[in-house]
N, C-alpha and C positions, 0 to 999 in steps of 0.2 A: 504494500500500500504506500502512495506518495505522499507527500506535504508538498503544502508550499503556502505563499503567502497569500488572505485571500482577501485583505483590508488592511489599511494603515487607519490608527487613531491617531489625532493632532490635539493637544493639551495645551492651553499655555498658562502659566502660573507667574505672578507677579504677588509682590507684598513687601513691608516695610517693616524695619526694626529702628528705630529710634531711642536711645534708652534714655531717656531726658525726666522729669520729673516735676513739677512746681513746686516751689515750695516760699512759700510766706516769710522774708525776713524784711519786710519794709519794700521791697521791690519783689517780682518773682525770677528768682533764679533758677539754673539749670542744674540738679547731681552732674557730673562729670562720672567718669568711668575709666581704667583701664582696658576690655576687654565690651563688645557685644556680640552675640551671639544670633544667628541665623538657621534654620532648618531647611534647607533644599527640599520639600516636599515631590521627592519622584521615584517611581518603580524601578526597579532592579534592572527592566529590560526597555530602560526609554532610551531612544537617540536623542542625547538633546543636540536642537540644531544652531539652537544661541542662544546665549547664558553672557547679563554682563552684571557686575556688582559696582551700585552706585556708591561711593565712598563720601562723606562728609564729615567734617570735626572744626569743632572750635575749641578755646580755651575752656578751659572748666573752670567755676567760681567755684561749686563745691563740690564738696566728692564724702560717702560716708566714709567715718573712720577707719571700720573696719577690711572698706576694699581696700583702703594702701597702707595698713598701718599693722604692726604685729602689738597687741595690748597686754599689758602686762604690771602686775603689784610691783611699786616702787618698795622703801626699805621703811616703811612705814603703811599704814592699812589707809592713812590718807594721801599718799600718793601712786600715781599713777604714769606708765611709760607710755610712751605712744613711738614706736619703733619703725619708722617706715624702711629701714633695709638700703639706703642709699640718699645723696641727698638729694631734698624737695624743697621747694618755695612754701612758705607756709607763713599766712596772715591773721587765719583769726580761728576758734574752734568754739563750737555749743557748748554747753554744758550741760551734764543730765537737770532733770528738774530738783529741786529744793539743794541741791549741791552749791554753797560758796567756796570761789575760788579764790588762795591767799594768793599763789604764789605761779609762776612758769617761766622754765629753767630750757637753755639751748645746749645741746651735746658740744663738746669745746673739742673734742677727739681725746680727752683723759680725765673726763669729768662736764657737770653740766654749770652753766655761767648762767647768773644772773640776767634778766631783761626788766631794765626799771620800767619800762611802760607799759603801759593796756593795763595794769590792772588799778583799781580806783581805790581808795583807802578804807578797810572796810572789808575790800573784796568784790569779787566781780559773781556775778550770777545771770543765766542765759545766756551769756556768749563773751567770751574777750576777743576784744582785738589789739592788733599792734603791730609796728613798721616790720616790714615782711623781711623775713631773714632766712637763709637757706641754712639748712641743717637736718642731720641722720637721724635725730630723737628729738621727743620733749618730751618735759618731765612737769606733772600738774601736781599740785599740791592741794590739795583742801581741807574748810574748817573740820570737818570730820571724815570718817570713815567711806569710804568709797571702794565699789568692786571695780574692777576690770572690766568686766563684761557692759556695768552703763556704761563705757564710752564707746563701744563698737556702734552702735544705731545714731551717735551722734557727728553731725560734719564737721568738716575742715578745710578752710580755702587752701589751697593750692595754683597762685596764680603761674604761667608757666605756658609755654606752647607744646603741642602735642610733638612729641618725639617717637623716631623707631618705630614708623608706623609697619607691619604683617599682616597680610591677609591669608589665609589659613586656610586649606579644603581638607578636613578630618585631620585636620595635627599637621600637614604638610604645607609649609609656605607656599604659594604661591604668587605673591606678587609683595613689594617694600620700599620703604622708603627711608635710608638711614639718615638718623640727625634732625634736629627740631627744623618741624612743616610750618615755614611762613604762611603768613594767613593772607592774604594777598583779595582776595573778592568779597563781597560782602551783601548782608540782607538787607532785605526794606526798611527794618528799623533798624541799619549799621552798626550789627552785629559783622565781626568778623571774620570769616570760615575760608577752608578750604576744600576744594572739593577733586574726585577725580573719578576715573572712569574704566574699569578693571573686567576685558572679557575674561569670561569664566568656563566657556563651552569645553576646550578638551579636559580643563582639570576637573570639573564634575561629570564627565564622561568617564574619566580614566577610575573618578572614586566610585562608580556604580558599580565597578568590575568588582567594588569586595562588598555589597549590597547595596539595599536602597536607601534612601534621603540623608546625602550627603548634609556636615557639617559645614559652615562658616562662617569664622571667626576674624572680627578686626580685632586686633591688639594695639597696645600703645604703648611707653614706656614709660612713660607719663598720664597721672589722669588729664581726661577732655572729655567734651562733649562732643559723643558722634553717632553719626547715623548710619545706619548700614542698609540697601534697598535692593532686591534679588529680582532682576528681571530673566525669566526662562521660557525657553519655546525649547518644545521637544513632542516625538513621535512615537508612538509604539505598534508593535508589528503583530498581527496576530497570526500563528501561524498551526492552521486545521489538517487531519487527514482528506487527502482526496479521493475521491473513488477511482 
């Protein structure tokens, strides 16, 4: 008995990842992010015939603690480490609720220094802020006892241009950009972003060969805010016995 092919399907799938957020501090601003994530929704045995991934990112205002930061009990039960693993720009951080905050200390590379501003005599509570300084750690202090864990759900600005931009199909690079992304175009309200334009056809072709609905992933090295957008056309085959 034969096969063969006795109809083509045509599919096309389009959708957006935007990982941005409101959030109420007087103005609305954006979460920021290291990383967003994307699901190629396609079968195992689609052709796709083009595939492109719309890339966007701007600076991030804020970004939660817990994406860029490792948290951890300083040497007392009211302090607290905020450990980002490298240096970052950092201007101002929440504070969980009913928490005052006395004190916040900058990593010096053999101990933490002093920063006499942002905080107001008394202590600060709901947010400090203070002339942005780049550094590996900070170290928060408050009038009492404090976990770890309140500061992971809480932000932290980061001003900074997106760096080491990856784009990613199932763990594998494919497409980058090394070294911080000028921001060069801008929105209606002159907001300032970058943008770019990444086909995608044979490298989610090539990841269907070890199943279906491929992953991808922007990365950054740096938080931002960015948008990730999966435009796809693709066909599938069906293929019956013949008489």
């Amino acid at each position: 008995m034969a096969t063969g092919v006795v109809g083509m399907e045509v599919g096309w799938g389009k959708g957006s990842v935007v990982e941005t957020v409101p959030l109420v501090l007087a103005y609305f601003f954006q979460l920021g992010d290291v990383e967003t994530v994307r699901t190629a929704t396609l079968p195992a045995d689609a052709v796709v015939t083009s595939a492109t991934a719309a890339i966007t990112v701007r600076e991030a205002v804020l970004i939660t603690v817990g994406r860029v930061a490792q948290v951890r009990q300083g040497q007392s039960g009211k302090t607290v480490v905020l450990d980002f693993g490298g240096l970052r720009n950092v201007a101002s951080v929440s504070l969980p609720s009913g928490k005052t905050l006395l004190d916040v200390r900058k990593w010096a590379g053999d101990g933490f220094t002093y920063m006499a501003d942002g905080i107001p005599s008394g202590g600060a509570t709901g947010s400090v802020s203070f002339a942005e300084v780049q550094t590996e750690r900070l170290e928060l202090t408050f009038a009492t006892n404090v976990a770890a864990a309140d500061l992971l759900e809480q932000t932290i600005e980061m001003p900074g241009l997106p760096t080491d931009l990856r784009l990613e199909v199932n763990g594998v690079t494919v497409w980058s950009r090394p070294g911080p992304t000028r921001l060069t175009e801008h929105e209606a309200d002159g907001t300032a972003k970058a943008s770019f334009s990444v086909p995608l056809a044979a490298e989610l072709q090539a990841a269907l060969t070890r199943g279906p609905d491929p992953v991808v992933a922007l990365r950054s090295a740096t938080p931002c805010s960015m948008g990730l957008e999966l435009s796809i056309a693709f066909m599938r085959a069906h293929v019956v016995a013949l008489p």
